[in-house]
MDAnalysis code that builds the backbone (N, CA, C; Angstrom):
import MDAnalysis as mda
import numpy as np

u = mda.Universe.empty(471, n_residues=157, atom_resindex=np.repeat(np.arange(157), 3), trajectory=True)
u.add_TopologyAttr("name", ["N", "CA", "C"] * 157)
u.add_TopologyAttr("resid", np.arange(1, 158))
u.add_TopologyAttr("resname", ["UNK", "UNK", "UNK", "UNK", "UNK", "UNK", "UNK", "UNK", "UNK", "UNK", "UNK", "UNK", "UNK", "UNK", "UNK", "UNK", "UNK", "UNK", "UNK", "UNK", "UNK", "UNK", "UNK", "UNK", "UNK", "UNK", "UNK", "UNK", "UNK", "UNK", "UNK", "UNK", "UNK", "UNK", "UNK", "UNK", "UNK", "UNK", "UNK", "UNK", "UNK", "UNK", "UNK", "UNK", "UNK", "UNK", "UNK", "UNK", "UNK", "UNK", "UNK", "UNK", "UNK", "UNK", "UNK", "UNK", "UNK", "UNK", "UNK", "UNK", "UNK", "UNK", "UNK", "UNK", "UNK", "UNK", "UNK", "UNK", "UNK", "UNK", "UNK", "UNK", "UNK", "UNK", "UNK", "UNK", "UNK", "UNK", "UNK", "UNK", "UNK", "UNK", "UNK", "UNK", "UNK", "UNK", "UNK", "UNK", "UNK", "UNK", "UNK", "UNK", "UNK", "UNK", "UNK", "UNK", "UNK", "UNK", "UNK", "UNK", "UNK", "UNK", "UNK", "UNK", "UNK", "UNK", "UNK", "UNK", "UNK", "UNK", "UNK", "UNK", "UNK", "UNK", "UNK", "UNK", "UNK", "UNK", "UNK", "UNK", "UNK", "UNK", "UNK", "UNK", "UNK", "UNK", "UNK", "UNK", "UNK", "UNK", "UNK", "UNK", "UNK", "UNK", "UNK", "UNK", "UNK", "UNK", "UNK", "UNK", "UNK", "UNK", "UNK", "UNK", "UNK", "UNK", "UNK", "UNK", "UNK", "UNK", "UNK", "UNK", "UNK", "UNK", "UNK", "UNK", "UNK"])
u.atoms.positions = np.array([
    [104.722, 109.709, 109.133],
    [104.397, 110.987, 108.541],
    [104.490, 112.092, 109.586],
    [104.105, 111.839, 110.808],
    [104.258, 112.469, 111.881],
    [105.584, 113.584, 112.369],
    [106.506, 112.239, 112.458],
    [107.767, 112.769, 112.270],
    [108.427, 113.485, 111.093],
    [108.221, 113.242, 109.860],
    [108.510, 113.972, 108.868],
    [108.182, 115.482, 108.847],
    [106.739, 115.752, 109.452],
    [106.537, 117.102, 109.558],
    [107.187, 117.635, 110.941],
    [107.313, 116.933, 112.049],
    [107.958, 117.450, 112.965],
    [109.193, 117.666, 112.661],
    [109.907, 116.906, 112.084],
    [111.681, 117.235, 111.228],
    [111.699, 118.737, 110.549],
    [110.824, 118.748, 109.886],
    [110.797, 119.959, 108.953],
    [110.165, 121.341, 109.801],
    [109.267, 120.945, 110.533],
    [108.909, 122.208, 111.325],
    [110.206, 122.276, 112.101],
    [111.099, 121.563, 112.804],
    [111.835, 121.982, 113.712],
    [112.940, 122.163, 112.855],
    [113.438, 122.229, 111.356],
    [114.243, 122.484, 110.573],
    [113.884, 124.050, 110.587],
    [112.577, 124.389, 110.422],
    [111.732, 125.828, 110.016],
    [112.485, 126.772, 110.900],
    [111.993, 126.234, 112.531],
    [112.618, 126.994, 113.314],
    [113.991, 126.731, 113.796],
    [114.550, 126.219, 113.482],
    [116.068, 126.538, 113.604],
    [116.686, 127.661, 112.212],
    [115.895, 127.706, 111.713],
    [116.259, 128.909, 110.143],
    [115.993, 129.858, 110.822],
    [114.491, 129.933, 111.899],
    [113.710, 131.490, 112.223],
    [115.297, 131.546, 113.420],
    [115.809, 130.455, 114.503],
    [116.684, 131.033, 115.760],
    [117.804, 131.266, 114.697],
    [117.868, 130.639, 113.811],
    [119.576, 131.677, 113.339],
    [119.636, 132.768, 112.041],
    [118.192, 132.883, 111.592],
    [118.090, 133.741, 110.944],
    [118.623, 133.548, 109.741],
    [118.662, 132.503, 109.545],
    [119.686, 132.353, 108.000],
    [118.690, 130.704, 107.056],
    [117.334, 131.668, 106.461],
    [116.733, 131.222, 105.703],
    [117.315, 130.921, 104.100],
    [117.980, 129.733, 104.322],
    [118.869, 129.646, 102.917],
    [118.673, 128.373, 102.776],
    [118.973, 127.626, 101.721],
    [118.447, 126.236, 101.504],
    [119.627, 125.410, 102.621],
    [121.014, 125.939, 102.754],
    [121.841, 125.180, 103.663],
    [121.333, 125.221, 105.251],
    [120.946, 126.116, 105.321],
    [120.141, 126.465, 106.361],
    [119.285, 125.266, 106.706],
    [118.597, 125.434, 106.055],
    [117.292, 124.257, 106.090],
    [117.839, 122.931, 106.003],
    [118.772, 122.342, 105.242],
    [119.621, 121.267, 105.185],
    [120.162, 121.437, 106.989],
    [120.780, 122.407, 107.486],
    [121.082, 122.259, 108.609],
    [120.613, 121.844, 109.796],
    [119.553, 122.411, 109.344],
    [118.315, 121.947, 110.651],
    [118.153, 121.100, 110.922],
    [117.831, 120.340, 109.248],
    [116.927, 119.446, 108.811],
    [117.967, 117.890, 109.744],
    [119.306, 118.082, 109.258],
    [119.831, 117.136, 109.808],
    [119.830, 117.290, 111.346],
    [120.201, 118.228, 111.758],
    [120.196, 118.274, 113.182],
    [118.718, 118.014, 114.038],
    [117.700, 118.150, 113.267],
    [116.698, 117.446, 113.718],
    [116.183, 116.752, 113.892],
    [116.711, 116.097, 112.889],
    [116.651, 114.541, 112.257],
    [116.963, 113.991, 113.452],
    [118.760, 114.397, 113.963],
    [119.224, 113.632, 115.017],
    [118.700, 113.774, 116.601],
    [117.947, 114.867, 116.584],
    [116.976, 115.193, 117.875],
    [116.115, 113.889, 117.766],
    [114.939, 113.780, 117.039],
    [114.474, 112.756, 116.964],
    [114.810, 111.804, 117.002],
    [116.047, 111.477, 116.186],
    [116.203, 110.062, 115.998],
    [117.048, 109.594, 118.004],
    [117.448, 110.501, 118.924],
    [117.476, 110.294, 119.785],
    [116.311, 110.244, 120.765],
    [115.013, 110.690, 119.842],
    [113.785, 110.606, 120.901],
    [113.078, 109.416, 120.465],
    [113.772, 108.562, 119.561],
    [113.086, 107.428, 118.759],
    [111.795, 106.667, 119.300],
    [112.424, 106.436, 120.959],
    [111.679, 105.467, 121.627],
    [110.011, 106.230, 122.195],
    [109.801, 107.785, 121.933],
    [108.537, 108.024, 122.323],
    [107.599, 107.794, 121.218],
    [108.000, 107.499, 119.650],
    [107.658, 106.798, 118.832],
    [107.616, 105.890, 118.594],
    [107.094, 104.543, 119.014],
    [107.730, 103.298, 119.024],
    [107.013, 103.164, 118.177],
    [105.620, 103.645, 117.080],
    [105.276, 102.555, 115.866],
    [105.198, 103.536, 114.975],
    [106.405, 104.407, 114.887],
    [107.127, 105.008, 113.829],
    [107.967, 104.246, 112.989],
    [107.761, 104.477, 111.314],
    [108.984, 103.715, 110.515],
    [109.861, 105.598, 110.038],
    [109.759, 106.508, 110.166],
    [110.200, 107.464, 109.809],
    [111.659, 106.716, 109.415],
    [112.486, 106.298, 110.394],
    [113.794, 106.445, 110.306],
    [114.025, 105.430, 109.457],
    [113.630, 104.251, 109.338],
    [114.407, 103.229, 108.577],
    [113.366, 103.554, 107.281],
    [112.050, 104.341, 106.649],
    [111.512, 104.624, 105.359],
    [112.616, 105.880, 104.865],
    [112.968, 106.938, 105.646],
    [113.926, 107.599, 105.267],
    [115.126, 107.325, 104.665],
    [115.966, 106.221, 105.519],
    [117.073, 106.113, 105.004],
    [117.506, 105.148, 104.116],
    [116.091, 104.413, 103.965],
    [116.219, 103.407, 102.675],
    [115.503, 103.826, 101.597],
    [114.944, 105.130, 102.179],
    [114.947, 105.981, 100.951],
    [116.149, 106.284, 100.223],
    [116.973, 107.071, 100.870],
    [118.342, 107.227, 100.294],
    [119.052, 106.440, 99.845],
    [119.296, 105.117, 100.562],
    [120.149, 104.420, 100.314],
    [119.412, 103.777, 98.703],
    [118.156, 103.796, 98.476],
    [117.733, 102.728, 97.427],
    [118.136, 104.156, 95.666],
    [117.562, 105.444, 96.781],
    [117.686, 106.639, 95.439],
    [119.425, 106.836, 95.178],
    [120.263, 106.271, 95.766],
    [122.050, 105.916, 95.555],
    [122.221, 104.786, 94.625],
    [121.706, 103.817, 95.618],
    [121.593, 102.577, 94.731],
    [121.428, 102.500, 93.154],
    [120.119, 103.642, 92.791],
    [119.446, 103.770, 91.655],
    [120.159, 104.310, 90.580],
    [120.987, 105.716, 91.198],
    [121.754, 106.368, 90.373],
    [122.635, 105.938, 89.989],
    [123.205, 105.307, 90.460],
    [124.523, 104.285, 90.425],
    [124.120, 103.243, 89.521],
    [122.828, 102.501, 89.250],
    [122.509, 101.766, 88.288],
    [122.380, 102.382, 86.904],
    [121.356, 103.665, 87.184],
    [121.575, 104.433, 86.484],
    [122.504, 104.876, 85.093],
    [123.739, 105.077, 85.913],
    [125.210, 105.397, 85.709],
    [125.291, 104.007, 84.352],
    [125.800, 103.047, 85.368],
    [126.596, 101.888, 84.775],
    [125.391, 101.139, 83.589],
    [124.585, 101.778, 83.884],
    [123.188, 101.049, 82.313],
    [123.692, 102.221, 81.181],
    [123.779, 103.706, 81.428],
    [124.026, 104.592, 80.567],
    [125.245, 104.544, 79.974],
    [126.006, 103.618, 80.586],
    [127.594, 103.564, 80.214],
    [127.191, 102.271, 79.451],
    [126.518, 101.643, 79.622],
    [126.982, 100.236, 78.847],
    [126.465, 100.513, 77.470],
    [124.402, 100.988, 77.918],
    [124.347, 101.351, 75.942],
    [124.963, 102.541, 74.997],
    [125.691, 103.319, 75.971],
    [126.614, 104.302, 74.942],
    [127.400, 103.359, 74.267],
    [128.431, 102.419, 75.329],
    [129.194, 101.599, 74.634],
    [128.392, 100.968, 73.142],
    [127.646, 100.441, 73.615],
    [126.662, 99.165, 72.577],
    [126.336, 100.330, 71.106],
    [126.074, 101.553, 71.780],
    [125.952, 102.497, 70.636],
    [127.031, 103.273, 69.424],
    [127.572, 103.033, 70.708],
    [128.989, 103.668, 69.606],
    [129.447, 102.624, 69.083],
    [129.478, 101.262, 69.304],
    [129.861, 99.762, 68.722],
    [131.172, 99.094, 69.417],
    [131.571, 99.788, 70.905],
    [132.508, 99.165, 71.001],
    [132.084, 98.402, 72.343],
    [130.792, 98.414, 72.871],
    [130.580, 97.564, 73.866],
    [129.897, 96.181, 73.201],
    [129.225, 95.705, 74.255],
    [128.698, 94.041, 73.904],
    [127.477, 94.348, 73.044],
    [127.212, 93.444, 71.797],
    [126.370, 93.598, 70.845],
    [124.991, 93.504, 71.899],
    [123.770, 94.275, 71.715],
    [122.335, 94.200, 71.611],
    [121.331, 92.886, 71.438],
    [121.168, 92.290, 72.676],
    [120.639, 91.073, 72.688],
    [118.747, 91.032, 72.749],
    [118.390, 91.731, 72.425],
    [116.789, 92.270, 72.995],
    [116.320, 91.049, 73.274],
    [114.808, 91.339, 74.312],
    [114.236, 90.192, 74.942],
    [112.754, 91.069, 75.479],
    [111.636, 90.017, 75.158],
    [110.641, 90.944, 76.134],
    [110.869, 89.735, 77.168],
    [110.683, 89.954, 78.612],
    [110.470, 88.928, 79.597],
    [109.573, 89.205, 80.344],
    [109.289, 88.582, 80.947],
    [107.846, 87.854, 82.277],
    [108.197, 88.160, 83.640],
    [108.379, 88.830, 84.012],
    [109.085, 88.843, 85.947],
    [107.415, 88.736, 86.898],
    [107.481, 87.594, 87.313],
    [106.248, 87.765, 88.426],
    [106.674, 88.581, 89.499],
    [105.631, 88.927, 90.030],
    [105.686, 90.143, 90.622],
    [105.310, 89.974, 92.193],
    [106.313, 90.180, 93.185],
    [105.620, 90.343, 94.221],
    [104.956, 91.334, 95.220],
    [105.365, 92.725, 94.598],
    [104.644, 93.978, 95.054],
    [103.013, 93.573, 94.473],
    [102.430, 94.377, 95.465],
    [101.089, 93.760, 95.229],
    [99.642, 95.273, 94.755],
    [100.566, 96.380, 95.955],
    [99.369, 97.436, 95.580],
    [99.828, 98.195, 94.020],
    [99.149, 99.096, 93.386],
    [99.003, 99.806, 92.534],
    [100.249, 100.581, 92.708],
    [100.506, 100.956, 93.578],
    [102.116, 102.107, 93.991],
    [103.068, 101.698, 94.023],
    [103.357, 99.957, 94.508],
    [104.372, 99.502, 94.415],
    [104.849, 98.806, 92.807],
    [103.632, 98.923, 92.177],
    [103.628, 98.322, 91.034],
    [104.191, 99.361, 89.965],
    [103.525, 100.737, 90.256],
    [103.971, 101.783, 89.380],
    [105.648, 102.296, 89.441],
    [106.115, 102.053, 90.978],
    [107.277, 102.538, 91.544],
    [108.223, 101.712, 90.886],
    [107.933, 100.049, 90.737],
    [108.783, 99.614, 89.612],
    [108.824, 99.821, 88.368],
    [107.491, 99.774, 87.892],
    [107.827, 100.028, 86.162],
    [108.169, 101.085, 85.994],
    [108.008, 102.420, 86.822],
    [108.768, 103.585, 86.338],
    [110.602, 103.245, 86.544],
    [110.659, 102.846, 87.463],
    [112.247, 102.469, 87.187],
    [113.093, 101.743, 86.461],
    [112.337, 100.292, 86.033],
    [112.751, 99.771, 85.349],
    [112.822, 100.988, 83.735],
    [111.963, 101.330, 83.371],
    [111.571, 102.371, 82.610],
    [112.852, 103.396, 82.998],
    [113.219, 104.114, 83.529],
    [113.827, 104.968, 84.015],
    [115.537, 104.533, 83.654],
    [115.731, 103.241, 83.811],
    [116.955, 102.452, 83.795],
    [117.392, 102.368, 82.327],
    [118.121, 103.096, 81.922],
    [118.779, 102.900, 80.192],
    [119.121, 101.435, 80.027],
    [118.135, 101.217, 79.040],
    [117.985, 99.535, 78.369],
    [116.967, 98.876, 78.596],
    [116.220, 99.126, 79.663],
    [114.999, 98.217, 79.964],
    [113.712, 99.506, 79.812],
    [112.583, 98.647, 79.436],
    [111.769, 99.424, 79.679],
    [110.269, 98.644, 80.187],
    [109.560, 98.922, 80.894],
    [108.026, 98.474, 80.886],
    [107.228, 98.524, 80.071],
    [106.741, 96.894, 80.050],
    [105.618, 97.422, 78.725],
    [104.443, 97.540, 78.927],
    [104.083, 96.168, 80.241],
    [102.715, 95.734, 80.293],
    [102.695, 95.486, 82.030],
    [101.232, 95.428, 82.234],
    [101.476, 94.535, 83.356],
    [100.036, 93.754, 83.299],
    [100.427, 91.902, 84.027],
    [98.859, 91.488, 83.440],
    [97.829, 91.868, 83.848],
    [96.602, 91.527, 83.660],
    [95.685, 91.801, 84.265],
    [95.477, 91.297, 85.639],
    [96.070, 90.395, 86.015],
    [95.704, 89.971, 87.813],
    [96.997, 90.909, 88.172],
    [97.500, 91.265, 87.930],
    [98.694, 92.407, 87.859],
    [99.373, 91.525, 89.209],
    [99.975, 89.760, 88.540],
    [100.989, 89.337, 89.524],
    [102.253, 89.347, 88.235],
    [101.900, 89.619, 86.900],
    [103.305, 89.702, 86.199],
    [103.912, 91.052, 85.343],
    [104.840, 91.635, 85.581],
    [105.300, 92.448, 84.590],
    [106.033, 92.432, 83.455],
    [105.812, 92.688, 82.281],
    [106.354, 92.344, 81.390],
    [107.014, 93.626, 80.902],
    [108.897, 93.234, 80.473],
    [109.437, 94.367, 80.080],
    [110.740, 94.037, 78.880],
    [111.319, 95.017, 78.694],
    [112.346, 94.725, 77.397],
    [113.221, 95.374, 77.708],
    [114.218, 94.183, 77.174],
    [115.718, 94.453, 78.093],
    [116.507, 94.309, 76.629],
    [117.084, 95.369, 76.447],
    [117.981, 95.710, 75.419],
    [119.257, 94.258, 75.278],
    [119.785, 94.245, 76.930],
    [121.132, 93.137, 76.755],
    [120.557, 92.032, 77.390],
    [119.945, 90.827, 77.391],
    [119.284, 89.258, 77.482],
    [119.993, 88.456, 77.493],
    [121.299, 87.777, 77.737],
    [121.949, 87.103, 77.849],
    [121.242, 85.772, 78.490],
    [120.636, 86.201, 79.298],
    [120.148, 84.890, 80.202],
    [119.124, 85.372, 80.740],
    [117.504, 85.387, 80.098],
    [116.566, 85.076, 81.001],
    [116.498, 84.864, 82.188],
    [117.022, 84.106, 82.447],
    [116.061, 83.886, 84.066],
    [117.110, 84.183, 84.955],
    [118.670, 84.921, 84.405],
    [119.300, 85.542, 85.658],
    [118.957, 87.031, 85.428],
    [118.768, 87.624, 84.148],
    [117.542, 89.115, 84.088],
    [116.431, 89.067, 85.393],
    [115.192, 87.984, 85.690],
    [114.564, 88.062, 85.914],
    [115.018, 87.826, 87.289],
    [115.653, 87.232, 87.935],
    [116.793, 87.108, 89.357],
    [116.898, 88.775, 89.704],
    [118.172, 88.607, 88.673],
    [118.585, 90.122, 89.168],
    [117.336, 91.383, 89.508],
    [116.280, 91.177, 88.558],
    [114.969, 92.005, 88.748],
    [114.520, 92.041, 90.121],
    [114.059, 91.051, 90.162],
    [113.685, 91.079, 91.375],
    [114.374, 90.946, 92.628],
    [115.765, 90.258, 92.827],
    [116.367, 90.520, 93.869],
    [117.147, 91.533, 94.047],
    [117.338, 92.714, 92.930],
    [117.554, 94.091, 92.897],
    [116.583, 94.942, 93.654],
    [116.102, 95.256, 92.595],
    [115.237, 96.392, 92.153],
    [113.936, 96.389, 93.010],
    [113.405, 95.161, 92.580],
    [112.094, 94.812, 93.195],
    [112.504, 94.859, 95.336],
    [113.187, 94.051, 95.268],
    [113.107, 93.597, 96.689],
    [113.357, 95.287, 97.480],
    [114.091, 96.041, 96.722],
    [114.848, 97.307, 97.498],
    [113.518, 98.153, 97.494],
    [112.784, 98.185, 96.834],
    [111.478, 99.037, 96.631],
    [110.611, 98.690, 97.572],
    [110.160, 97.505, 97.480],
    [109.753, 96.437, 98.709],
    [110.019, 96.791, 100.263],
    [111.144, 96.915, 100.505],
    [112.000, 97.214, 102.007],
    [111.749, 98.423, 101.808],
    [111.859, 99.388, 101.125],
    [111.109, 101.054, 101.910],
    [109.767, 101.046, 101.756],
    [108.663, 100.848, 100.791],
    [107.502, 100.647, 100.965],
    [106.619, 100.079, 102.236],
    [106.780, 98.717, 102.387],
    [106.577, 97.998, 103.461],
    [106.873, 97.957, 105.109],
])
């Protein structure tokens, strides 16, 4: 967290030395500060800034891109020329454990055109959700978790 505000304060003032308070501006900084730090890495040594950052990105790419290819498939299924509508509620045990990591999935799964969250149990080790295309249980529940789950997992943790 440390570094995050130091990124952005030293984004601040590189807007105040060039005078050009504009959102590219701030994007400018922001990266070039980024890379200040990320060359001062080692006076931080029990910093995760850099690898929570960029698996930030890489997982919010990842997402859109799932995104994408889920919104393309039930248009297909909708208009009738993709693969017929297999519905399923399923069981995915769960290995995120706090309240945040728990919410961070079901909003995505939720978020993902075709699946949605329904439940989660009460010892909150299973989530239960509904998947529009079900072909196969337990490679749904694979893909769940060695997707989605595990990538959420690696920036959280």
């Amino acid at each position: 967290m440390i570094l995050l505000v130091m990124n952005i304060l030293l984004a601040v003032a590189w807007m105040a030395v060039n005078g050009d308070f504009s959102g590219a501006g701030f994007v400018a900084g922001f990266i070039l500060s980024h890379i200040v730090l990320y060359l001062a890495r080692r006076l931080f040594p029990e910093q995760r800034y850099f690898r929570t950052l960029w698996g930030s990105v890489a997982f919010t790419l990842w997402f859109l891109k799932e995104v994408w290819v889920s919104s393309v498939r039930v248009a297909k299924a909708v208009v009738g020329i993709g693969p017929k509508p297999t519905p399923a509620v399923v069981a995915i045990p769960l290995d995120a454990r706090t309240d945040f990591e728990i919410t961070l999935l079901a909003c995505c799964i939720t978020l993902t055109p075709g699946t949605l969250s329904l439940d989660v149990s009460p010892d909150r080790k299973t989530l239960y959700i509904h998947s529009m295309f079900t072909d196969d249980v337990d490679a749904l529940r694979r893909e769940t978790k060695e997707t989605m789950e595990r990538r959420i997992l690696e920036v959280l943790r």
